[in-house]
C-alpha positions in Angstrom: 18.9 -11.0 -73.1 16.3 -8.9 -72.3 13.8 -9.5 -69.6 10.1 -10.3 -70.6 7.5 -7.7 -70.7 3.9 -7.1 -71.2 2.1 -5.2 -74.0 -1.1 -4.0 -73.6 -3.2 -4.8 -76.9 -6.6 -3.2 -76.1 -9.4 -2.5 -73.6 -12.8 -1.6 -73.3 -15.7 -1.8 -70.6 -18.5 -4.4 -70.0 -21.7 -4.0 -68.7 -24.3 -5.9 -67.4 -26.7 -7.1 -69.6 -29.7 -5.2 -70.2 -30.8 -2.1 -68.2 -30.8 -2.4 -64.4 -34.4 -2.5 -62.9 -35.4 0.8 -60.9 -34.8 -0.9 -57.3 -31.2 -2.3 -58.6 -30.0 1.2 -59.5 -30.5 2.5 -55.6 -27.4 3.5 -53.2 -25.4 0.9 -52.1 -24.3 2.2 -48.8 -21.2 0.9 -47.3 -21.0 -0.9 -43.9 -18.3 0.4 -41.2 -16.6 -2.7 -42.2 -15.9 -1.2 -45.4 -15.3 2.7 -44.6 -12.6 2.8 -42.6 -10.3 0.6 -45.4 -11.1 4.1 -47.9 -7.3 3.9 -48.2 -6.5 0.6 -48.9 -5.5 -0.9 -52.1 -7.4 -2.9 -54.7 -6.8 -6.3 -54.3 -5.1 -8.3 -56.9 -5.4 -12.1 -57.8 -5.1 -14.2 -60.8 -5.0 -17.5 -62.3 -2.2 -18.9 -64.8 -3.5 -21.5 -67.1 -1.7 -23.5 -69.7 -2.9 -22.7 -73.3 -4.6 -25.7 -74.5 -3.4 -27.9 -76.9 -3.8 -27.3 -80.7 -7.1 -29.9 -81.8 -6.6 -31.8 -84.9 -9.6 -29.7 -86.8 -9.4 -26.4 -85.1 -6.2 -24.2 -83.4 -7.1 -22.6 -79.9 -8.3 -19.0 -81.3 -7.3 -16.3 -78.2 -10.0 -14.4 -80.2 -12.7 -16.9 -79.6 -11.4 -17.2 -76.4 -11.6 -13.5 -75.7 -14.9 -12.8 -76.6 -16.5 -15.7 -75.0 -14.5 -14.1 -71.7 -16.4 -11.0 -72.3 -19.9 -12.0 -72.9 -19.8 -14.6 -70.1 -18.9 -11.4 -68.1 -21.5 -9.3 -69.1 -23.3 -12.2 -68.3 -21.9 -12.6 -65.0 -22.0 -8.5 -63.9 -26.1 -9.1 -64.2 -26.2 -10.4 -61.4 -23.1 -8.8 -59.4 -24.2 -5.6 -60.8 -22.3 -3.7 -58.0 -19.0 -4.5 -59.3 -19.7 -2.8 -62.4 -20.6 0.4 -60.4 -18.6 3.8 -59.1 -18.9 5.8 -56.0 -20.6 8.7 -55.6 -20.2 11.1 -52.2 -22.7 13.5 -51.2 -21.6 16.2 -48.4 -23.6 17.5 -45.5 -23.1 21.1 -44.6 -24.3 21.0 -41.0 -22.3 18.9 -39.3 -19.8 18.7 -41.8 -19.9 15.2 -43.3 -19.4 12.9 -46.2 -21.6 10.0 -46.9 -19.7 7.7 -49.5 -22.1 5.2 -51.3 -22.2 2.6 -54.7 -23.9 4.4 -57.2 -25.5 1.5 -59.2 -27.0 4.5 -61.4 -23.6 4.7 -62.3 -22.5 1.9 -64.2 -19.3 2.8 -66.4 -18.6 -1.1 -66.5 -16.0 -4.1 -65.3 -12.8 -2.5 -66.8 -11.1 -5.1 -69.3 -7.8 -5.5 -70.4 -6.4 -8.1 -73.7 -2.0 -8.1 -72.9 0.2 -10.1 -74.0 3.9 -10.7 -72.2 7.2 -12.6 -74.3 7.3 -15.1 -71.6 6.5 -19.1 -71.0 4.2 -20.6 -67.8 8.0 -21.9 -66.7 9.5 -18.4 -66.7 6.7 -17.6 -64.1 6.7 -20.8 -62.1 10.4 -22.1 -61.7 12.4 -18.9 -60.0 12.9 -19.4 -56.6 11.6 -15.7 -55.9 8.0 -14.8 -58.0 9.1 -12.8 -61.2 8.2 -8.8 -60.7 7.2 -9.6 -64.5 3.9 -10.9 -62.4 2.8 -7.5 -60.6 2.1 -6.6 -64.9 -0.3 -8.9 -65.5 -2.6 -6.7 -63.2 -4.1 -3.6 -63.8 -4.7 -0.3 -61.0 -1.4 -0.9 -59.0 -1.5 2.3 -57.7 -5.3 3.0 -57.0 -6.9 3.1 -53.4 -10.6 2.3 -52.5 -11.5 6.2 -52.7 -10.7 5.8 -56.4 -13.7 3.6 -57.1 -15.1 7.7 -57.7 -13.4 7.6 -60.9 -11.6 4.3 -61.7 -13.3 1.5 -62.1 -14.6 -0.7 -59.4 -13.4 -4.1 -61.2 -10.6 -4.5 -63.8 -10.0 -7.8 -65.3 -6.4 -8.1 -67.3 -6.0 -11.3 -70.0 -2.1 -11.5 -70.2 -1.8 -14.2 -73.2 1.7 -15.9 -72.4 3.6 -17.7 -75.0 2.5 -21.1 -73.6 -0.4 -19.5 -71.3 -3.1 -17.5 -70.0 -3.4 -15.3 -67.3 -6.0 -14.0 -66.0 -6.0 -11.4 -63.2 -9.0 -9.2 -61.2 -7.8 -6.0 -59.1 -11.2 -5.5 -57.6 -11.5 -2.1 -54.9 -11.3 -3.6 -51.2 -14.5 -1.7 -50.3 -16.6 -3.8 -52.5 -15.4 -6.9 -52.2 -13.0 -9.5 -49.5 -11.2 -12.6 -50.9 -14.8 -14.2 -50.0 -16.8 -12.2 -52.8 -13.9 -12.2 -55.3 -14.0 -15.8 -55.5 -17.4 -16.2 -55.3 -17.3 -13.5 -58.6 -15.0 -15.6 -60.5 -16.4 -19.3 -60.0 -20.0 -17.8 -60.9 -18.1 -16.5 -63.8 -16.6 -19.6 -64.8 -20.0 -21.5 -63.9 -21.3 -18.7 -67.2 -18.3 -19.3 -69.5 -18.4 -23.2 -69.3 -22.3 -23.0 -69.4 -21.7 -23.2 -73.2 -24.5 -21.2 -74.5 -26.8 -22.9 -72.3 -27.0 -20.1 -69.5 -30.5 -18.6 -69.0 -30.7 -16.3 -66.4 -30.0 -18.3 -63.1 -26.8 -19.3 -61.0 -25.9 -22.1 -58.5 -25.1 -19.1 -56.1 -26.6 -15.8 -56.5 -25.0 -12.9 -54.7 -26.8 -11.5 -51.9 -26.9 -7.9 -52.3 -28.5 -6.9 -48.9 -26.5 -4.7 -47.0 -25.8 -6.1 -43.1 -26.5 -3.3 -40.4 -26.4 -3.1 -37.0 -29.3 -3.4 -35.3 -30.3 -0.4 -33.5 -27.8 1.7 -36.3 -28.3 4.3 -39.3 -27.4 2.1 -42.5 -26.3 5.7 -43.9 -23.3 6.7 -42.3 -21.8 10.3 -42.2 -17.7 10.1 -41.6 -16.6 13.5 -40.4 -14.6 15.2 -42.7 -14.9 18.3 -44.7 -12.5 17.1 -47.2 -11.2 13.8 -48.4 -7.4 15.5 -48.4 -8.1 15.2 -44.7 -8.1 11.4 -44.8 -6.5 10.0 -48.5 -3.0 9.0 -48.0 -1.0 7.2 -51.0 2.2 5.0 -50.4 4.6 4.3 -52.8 5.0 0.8 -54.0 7.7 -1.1 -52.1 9.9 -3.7 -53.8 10.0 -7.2 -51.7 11.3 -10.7 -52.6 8.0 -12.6 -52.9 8.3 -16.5 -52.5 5.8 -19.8 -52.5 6.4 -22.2 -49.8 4.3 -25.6 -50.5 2.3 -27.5 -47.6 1.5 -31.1 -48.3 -1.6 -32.5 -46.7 0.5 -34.9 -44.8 2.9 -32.2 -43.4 0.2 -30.1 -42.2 -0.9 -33.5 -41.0 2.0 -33.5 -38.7 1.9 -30.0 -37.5 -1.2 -29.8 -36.6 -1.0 -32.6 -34.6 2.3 -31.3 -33.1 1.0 -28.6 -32.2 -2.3 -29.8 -30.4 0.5 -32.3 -28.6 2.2 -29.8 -27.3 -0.7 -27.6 -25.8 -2.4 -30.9 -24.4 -6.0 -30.0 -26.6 -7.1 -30.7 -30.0 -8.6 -27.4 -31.1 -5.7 -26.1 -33.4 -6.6 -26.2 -36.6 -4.2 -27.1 -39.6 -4.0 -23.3 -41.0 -3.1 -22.0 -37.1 -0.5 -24.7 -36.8 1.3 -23.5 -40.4 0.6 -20.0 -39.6 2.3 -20.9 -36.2 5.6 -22.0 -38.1 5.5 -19.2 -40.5 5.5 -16.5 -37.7 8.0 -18.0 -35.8 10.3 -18.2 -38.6 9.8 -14.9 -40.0 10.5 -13.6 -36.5 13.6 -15.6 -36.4 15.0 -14.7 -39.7 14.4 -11.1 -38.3 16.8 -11.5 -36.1 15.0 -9.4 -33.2 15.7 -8.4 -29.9 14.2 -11.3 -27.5 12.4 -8.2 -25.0 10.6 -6.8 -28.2 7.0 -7.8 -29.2 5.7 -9.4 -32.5 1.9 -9.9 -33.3 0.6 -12.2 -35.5 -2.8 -10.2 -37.4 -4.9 -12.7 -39.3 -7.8 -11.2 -41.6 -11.2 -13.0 -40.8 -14.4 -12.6 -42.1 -17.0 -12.2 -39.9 -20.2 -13.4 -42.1 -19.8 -17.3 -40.3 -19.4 -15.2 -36.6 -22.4 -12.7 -36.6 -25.4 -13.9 -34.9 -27.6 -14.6 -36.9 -24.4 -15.6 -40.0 -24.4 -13.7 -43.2 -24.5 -16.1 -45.9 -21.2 -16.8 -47.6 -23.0 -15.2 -50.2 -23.1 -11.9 -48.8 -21.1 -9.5 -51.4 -19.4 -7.1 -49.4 -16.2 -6.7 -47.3 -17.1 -7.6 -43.5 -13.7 -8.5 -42.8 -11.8 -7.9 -39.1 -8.3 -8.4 -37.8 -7.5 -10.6 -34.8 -4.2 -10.3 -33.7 -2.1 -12.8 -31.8 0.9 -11.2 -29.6 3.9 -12.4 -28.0 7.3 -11.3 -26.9 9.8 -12.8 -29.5 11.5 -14.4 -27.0 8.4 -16.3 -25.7 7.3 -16.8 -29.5 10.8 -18.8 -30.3 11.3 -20.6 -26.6 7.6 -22.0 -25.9 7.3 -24.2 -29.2 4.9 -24.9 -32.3 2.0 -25.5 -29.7 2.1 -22.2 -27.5 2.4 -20.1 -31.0 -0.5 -21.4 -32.2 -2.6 -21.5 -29.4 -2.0 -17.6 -29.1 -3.6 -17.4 -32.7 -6.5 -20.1 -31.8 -7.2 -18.1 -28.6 -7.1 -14.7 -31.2 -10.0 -16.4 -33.5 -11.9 -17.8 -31.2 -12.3 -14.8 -28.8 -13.4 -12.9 -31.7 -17.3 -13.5 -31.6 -20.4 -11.8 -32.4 -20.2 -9.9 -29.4 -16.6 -8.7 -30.1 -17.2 -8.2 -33.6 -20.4 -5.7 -32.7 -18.8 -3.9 -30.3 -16.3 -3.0 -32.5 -18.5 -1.7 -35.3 -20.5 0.6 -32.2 -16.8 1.7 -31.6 -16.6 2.9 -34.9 -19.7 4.3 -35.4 -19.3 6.1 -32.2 -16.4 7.6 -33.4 -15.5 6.8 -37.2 -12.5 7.6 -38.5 -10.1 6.3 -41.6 -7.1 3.9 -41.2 -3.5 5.5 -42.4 -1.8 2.8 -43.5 1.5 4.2 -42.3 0.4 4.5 -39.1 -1.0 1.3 -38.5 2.0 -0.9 -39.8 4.2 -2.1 -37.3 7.7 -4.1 -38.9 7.4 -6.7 -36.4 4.4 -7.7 -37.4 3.4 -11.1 -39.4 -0.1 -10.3 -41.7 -2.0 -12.8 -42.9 -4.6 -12.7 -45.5 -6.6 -14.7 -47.7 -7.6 -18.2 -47.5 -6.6 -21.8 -48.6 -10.6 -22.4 -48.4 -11.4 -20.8 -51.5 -11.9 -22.6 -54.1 -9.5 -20.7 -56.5 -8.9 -24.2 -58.8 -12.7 -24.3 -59.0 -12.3 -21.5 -61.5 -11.4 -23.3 -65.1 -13.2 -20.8 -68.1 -12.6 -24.0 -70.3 -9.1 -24.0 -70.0 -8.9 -27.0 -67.7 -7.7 -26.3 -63.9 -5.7 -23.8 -63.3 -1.7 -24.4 -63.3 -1.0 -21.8 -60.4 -2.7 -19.2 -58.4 -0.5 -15.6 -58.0 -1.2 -11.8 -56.5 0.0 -8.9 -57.5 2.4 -5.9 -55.9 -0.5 -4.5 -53.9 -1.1 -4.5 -50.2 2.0 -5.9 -49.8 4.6 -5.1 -47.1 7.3 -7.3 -45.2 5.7 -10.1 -43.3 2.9 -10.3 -45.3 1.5 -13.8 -45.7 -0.5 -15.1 -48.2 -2.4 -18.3 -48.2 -3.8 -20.5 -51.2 -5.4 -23.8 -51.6 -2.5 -26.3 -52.5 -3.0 -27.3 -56.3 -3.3 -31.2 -55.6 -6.3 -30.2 -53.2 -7.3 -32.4 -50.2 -6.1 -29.9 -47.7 -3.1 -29.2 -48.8 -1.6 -25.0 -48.9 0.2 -23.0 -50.8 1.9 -19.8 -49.3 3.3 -16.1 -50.4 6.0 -15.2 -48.2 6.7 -11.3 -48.8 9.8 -9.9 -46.8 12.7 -7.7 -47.5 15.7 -9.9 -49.1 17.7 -10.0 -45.8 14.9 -11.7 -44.3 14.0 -14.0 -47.4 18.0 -14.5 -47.2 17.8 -15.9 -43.8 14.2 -17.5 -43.7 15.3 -19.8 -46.8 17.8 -21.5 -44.7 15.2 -22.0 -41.1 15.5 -25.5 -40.0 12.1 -25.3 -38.4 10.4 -24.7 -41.9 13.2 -26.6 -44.1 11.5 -29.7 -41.5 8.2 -28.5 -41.3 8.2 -28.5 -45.3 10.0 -32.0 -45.9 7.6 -33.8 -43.6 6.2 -36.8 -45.2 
């Protein structure tokens, strides 16, 4: 039997409705929170939905369906205008420089994709490992952030499954963290279930105002003569990807293990799982006990800054904070002193750590390589069970399951996700190589950390 695949149908680009106004089409420049991840890859996350079923008077038309997606878009892109853009770069002879901006002047459109794949919502959901038939249901798995020159900013893929709907964003890491993307797809879903009765407004507008550090040039020249001197493409590397479920009462336990064991009660509940997770991926790693792991968690800052951006703020102002610790402190000392080395790691990271990172930078700017800044004893975590990826419905009822594609993806990587049944609890993407899965499936810790009830 063969396996399942996906067929594209057809694409085409949406716009924003209506012609930007005059002040809407000026540069976009982008913050040194934003430059140095030129290399990174587009981020990639979807929602599975069950196709609804058949009404007595009228069958669930995916043509309908579709067209409502897109004008409910367009609708949508009015007011994130931005995501709809391309970049432009002008050079500077003397010194030699680039200046990278968003060119809302150039609007090509959100990119958008109708598939469909020979599969059911069960052949997704029910292997132990997430089917690589998932990486397809996204578009611009090989594109980096410098690509937003030429490819588009935003590309949304509908993969219509047998039994379901998926639909997935790869949206360029320049322009937008977990934060914005979100905040993108629930004011789209506000438009679509809006029914006709949208007229102009939203619960949450985006706030388009760049953030710049005071004192600082909000244009800002990298130093290269040439973008060969700082592009770098990896390949795609093949992992086994797998969900571990948190209920509300296990993180229940954990967290309060944890705070136990340190004598405090300032762990949170996603330090205490992220706590278990890194001392099992260590341990399934099977490294030498003299050898260092961190533990690098991706934070947005918007909350830390004084005075806060607004959750609002569309943009990538994300940092790492990294948690260390020899492996054989991280498996001897417990739950508690793990996590405290990651609570310690977030809370350190203030608005005077944040901004002297960015003068840092601007002092001296240069690009991340991915290659060289991967370390395989590292633990990564990104994304957040705080967004509200449920909230996002487009008439289809709630969301069955939340997925990510093949991009950004390397051994260790974690990925975290509001728990379906809400109230606190998580869902999370364990990425490793399949000797590691092989072990890690069989850890006591988290076979007992997951089983607590």
């Amino acid at each position: 039997m063969s396996s399942p695949s996906v067929k594209l149908i057809s694409e085409c680009f949406i716009k924003p409705i209506g012609d930007l106004s005059p002040e809407a089409k000026q540069p976009i420049h982008f913050t040194p929170f934003e430059l140095l991840w030129l290399n990174v890859k587009y981020s990639q996350k979807g929602l599975l939905f069950a196709k609804p079923p058949s009404l007595e008077t009228q069958d669930f038309s995916i043509t309908t369906f579709l067209n409502d997606l897109q004008h409910s878009l367009s609708a949508t892109l009015t007011h994130f205008y931005p995501l709809a853009a391309r970049f432009t770069t002008r050079k500077q002879e003397n010194p030699p420089s680039y200046i990278i901006y968003l060119d809302p002047a150039n609007t090509p459109g959100v990119k958008f994709i109708y598939a469909t794949a020979d599969a059911t919502v069960s052949e997704v959901l029910t292997p132990p490992d997430v089917p690589s038939l998932v990486h397809s249901f996204f578009d611009l798995n090989e594109a980096i952030s410098h690509d937003g020159h030429t490819l588009p900013v935003l590309s949304i893929q509908v993969t219509e499954l047998i039994d379901g709907i998926f639909i997935g964003g790869s949206v360029n890491h320049m322009v937008a963290d977990g934060t914005s993307f979100w905040h993108f797809m629930a004011t789209w879903s506000e438009i679509y279930r809006s029914g006709g009765q949208y007229h102009g407004s939203v619960s949450r507008p985006p706030v388009l105002k760049r953030w710049v550090l005071d004192g600082s040039d909000p244009i800002i020249n990298i130093p290269y003569t040439h973008h060969d001197q700082f592009i770098e493409r990896l390949e795609i590397q093949t992992y086994k990807e797998r969900f571990f479920s948190f209920s509300l009462t296990a993180i229940s336990k954990l967290k309060a293990k944890a705070n136990s064991e340190c004598n405090t009660n300032k762990i949170s509940s996603l330090q205490a799982v992220i706590a278990v997770l890194w001392r099992c991926i260590t341990r399934a790693r099977c490294l030498p006990n003299d050898s260092e792991t961190p533990c690098s968690l991706m934070v947005s800052t918007r909350r830390r800054l004084n005075p806060p951006l607004s959750d609002d703020y569309l943009g990538n102002p994300v940092q790492f904070v990294t948690g260390k610790a020899s492996v054989g402190d991280l498996l001897a000392r417990g739950l508690g002193w793990a996590a405290f080395r990651l609570y310690e790691a977030v809370i350190n990271h203030d608005d005077n750590a944040i901004k002297e990172t960015v003068e840092s930078w601007i002092r001296s700017p240069v690009i991340y390589k991915m290659k060289k800044i991967g370390n395989p004893n590292m633990v990564h975590v990104g994304s957040s069970p705080r967004f509200d990826m449920y909230g996002c419905e487009f008439g289809l009822g709630k969301a069955v399951a939340a997925r990510s594609g093949c991009t950004n993806k390397l051994d260790g990587k974690i990925t975290m996700y509001p728990g379906r049944e809400g109230g606190g609890s998580m869902d999370v993407e364990v990425c490793l190589l399949p000797e590691y899965m092989k072990n890690i499936e069989s850890d006591e810790e988290l076979m007992s950390a997951l089983m607590m009830n």
